[in-house]
N, C-alpha and C positions, 0 to 999 in steps of 0.2 A: 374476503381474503382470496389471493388469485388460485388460481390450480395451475399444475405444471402436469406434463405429462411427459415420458419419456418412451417412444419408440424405438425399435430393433436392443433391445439391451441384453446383454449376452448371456446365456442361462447363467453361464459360468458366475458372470457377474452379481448378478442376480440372486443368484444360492448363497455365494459368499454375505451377501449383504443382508440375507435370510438369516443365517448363523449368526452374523455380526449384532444386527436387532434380537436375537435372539439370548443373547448372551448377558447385552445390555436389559434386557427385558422390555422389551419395546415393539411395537408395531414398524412394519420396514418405511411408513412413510415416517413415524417419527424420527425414525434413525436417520432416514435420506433429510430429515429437517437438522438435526442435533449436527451430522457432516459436515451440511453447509454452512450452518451456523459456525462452527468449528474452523472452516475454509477462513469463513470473512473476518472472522474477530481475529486470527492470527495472521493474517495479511494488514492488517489495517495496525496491529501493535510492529508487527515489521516495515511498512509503509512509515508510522509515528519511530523508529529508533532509526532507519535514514535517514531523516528529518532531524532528529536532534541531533547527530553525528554530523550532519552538515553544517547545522546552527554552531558547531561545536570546533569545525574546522575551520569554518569561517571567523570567529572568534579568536583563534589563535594566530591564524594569519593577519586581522588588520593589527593584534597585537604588538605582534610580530615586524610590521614596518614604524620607521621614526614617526614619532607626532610630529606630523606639517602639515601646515594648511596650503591644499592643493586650489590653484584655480581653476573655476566652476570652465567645464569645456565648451560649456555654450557660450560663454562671452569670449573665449577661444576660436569658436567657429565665427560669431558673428564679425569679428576681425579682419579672419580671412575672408570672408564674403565681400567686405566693403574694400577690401583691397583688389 
């Protein structure tokens, strides 16, 4: 497993996150693990509700315009090209 190391960290910082492992009952590397852990799983469920909100918006809009069948833009371009 890798090791991290963190230089200059601020006592301040530091005490707090004493207490905080403390509280939890935890050693301060466990806590700085459970954190990060904490960081990434709720970025990654906020990253996945973007993503279905988009899924979601996009959804409504092609809804949203009439069914036609649009022509493909490439046989469009290749048109203008040979003209």
């Amino acid at each position: 497993m890798a090791k991290l190391i963190l230089d200059d960290l601020d006592p301040q910082m530091l005490e707090s996150l004493k207490m905080r492992a403390a509280k939890h009952n935890r050693s301060v590397e466990s806590e700085l693990k459970a954190i990060l852990q904490d960081v990434i799983t709720a970025e990654a469920a906020t990253q996945a509700q973007k993503m279905a909100t988009f899924r979601a918006e996009v959804t409504q809009m092609r809804q949203s315009l009439p069914h036609q069948n649009y022509t493909d833009s490439a046989v469009m371009v290749r048109e203008d090209r040979d003209q």
